[in-house]
Structure formats: C-alpha cells, structure tokens
matplotlib code that plots the C-alpha trace (Angstrom):
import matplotlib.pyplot as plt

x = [-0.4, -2.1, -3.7, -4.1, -1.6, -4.4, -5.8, -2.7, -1.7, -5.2, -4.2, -0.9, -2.7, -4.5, -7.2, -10.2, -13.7, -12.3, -14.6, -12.8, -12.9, -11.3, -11.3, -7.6, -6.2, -7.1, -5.5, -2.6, -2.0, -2.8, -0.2, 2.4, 2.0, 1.7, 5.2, 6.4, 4.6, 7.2, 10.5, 9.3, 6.4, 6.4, 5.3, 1.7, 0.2, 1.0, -3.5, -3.5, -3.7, -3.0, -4.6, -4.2, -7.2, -6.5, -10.6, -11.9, -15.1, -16.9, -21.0, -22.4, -25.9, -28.1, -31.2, -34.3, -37.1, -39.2, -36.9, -36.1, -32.3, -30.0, -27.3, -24.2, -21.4, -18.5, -16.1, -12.2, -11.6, -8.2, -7.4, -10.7, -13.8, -17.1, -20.0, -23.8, -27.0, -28.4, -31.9, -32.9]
y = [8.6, 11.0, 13.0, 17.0, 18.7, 20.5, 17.4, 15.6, 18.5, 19.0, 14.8, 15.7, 17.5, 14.4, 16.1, 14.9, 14.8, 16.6, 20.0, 22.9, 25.9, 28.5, 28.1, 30.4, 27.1, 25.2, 27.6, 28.2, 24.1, 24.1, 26.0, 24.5, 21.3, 23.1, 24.4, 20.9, 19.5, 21.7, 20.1, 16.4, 16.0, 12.0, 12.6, 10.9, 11.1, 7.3, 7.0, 6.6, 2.7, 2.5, -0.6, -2.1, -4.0, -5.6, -6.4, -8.2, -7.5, -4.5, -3.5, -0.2, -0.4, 2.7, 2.3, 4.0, 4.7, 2.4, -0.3, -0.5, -0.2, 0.8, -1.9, -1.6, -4.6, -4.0, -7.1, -7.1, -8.7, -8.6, -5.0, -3.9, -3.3, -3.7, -2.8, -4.3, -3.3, -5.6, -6.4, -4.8]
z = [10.4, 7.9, 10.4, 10.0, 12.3, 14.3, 15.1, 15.9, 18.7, 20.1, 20.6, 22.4, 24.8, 25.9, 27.9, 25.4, 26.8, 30.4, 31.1, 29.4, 31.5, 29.7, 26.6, 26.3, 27.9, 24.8, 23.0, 24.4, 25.2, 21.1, 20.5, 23.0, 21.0, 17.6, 18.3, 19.4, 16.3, 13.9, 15.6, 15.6, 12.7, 13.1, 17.1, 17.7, 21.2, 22.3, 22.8, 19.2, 17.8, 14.2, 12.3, 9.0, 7.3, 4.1, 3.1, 0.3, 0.8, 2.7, 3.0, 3.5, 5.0, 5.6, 7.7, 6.4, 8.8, 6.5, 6.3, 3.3, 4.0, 1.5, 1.1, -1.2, -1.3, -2.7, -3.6, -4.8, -7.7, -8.5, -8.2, -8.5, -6.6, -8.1, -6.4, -5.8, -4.3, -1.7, -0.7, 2.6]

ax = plt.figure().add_subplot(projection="3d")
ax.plot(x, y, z, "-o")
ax.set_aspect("equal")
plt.show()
C-alpha cells in the first residue's frame, strides 16, 4: 500500500481517536513502530482494507452556496479520460 511510513506506524499503533494524554507516548509508541517499520516494510496494521475500483466513469460535484454547483464528468474512452462540465 503506498502509504508514507509515518502514517503507516502511527497505524500500527492502533490507538486512533483514543484521548492522548502525553503526548511523549505518541512519540515514543511512533518510534517503537518506526523501528519495526525498517525490519518488515510490507507490514500494514491489519484495520487497513485495500480496494480496487476499475471506473469508467467518475463526477466531481462542488456545492456552491448559491447553487450553482460545479459538476465535472470525466469518461474513459479507451485509455483516455476526457472531461465535461455539467449543469448544476
């Protein structure tokens, strides 16, 4: 998984979203893993879920307070995408 390193330990750790106290715990439970990372690169914390999407098409919307939304399609067309703008 192409994930930075940094992120991949603080992952091993597997205390996300629990009240941090001390923050020297984070940084020494950081480091633990760090170390671990450098023996065995290909280890991901066993939370993680990889998925695969092969799309053909994909839209972007961004809301505007207005409402006039800003759409963007983009289609596959053999091996490459083109891309439209879409009426809000």
């Amino acid at each position: 998984m192409k994930r930075g390193t940094v992120a991949k330990a603080i992952a091993l750790i597997e205390r996300q979203s629990q009240i941090l106290v001390d923050p020297t715990e984070l940084e020494d439970n950081l480091q633990e893993k760090l170390n671990e990372h450098m023996i065995k690169p290909e280890f991901v914390s066993s939370t993680w879920t990889f998925y695969q999407v092969n799309a053909r098409e994909v839209e972007f919307w961004q809301a505007n307070e207005d409402r006039k939304h800003t759409r963007l399609l983009y289609k596959l067309n053999g091996d490459r995408w083109t891309k439209n703008t879409l009426w809000p």
